[in-house]
C-alpha positions as CSV (number, residue, x, y, z in Angstrom):
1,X,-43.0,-20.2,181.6
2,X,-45.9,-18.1,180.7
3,X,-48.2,-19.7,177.5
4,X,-50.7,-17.1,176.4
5,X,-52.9,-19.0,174.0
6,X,-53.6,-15.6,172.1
7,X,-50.0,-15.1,171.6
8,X,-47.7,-16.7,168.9
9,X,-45.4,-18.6,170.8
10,X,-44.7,-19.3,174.5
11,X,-42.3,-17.2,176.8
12,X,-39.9,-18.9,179.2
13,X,-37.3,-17.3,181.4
14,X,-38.1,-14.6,183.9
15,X,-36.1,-11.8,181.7
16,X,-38.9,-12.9,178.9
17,X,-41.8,-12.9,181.0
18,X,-40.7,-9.8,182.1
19,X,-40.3,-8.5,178.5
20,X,-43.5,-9.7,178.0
21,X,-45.3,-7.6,180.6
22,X,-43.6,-4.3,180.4
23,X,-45.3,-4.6,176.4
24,X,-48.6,-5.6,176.9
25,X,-48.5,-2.9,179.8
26,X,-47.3,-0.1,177.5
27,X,-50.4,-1.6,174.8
28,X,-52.9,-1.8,177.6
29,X,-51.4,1.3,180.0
30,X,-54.9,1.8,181.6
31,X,-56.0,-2.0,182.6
32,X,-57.8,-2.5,185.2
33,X,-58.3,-6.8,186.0
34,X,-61.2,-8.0,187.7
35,X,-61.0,-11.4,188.9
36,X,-64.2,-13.3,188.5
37,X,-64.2,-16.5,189.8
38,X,-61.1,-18.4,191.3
39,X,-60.1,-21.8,192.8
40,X,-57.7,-24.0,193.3
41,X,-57.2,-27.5,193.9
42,X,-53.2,-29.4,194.7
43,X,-50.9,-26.7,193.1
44,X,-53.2,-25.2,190.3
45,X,-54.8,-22.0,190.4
46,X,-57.8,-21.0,188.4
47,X,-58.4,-17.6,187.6
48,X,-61.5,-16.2,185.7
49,X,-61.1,-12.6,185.1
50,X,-62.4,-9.4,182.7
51,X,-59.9,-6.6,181.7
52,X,-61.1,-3.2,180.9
53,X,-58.6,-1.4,179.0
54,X,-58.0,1.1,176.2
55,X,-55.4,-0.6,173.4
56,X,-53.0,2.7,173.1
57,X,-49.1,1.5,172.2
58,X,-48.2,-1.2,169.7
59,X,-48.6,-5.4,170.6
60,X,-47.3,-7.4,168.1
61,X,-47.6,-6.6,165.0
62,X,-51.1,-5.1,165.9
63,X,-51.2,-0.9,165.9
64,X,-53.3,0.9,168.9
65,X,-56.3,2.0,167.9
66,X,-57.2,3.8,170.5
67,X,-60.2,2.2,171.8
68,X,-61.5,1.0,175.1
69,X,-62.9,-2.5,175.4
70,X,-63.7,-5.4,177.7
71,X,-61.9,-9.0,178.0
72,X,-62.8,-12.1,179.4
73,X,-59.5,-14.4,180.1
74,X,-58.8,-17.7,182.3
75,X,-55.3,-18.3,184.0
76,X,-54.0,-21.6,184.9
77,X,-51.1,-21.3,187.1
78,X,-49.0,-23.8,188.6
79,X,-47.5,-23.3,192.0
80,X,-44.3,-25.2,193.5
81,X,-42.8,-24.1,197.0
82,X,-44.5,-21.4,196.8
83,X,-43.6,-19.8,193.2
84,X,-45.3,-19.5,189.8
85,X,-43.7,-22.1,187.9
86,X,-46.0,-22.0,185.0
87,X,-48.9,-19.9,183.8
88,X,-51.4,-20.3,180.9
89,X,-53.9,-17.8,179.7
90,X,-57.1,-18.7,177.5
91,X,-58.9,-15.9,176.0
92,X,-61.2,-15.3,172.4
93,X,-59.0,-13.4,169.8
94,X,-62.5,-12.6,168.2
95,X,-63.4,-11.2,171.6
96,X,-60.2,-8.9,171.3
97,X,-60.5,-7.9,167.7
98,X,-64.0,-6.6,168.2
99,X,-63.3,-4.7,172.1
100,X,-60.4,-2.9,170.6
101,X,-61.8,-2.4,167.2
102,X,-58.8,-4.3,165.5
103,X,-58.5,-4.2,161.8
104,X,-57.6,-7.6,160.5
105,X,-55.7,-7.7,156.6
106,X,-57.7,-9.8,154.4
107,X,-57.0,-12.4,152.1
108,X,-56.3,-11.4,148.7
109,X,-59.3,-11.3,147.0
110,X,-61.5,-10.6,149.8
111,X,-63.9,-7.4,149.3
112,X,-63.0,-4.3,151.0
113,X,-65.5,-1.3,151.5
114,X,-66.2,0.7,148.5
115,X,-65.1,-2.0,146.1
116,X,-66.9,-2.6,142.8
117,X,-69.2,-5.8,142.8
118,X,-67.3,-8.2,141.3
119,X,-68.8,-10.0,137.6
120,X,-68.8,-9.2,133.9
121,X,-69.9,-5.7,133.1
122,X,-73.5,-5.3,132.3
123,X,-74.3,-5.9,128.4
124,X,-75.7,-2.9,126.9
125,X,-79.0,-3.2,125.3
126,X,-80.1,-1.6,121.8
127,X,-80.0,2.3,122.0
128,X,-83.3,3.9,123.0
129,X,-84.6,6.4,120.5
């Protein structure tokens, strides 16, 4: 099972974790991982890592916008006999919005550039002569 806390839901199954890679690889097709910091302790593995990559191929329901960006992230994985049997990845959505320049909608109502400030319309005073 793979729970990637910036994702919607969790993936479970090897043909979904799978399914899961192959897209985030085609989004990211130029990452490069750096891993931090690491340790583990029983069968838990803590990874720290940064991810340099330029968002090019659709995630989601985000579009690529073409822009390179830096990631911090932290894995938790737990190993049995030897395998992966579950993995967790933390990371800042804010952090990922603002790396890859994501445009977020808005709420309805919410200003966008170039909009008119809001309020009544400015009374008109008596005409100058």
């Amino acid at each position: 099972m793979n729970s990637d806390q910036l994702a919607p839901e969790d993936v479970k199954g090897k043909a979904e974790v799978r399914k899961q890679f192959v897209t985030f690889t085609k989004a990211f097709p130029d990452q490069q991982f750096t891993v931090t910091s690491s340790f583990a302790f029983g069968d838990i593995v803590v990874a720290e890592t940064e991810m340099t990559a330029t968002f090019k191929g659709p995630l989601g329901g985000l579009k690529p916008t073409n822009k390179s960006g830096t990631v911090h992230g932290i894995d938790v994985t737990e190993i049995k006999d030897g395998k992966a049997i579950k993995s967790t990845t933390y990371g800042s959505a804010n952090e990922v919005v603002k790396a890859f320049e994501i445009p977020m909608p808005g709420k309805p109502g919410d200003k966008k550039p170039g909009d008119k400030p809001e309020g009544k319309p400015a009374e008109k005073g008596p005409a100058k002569k």
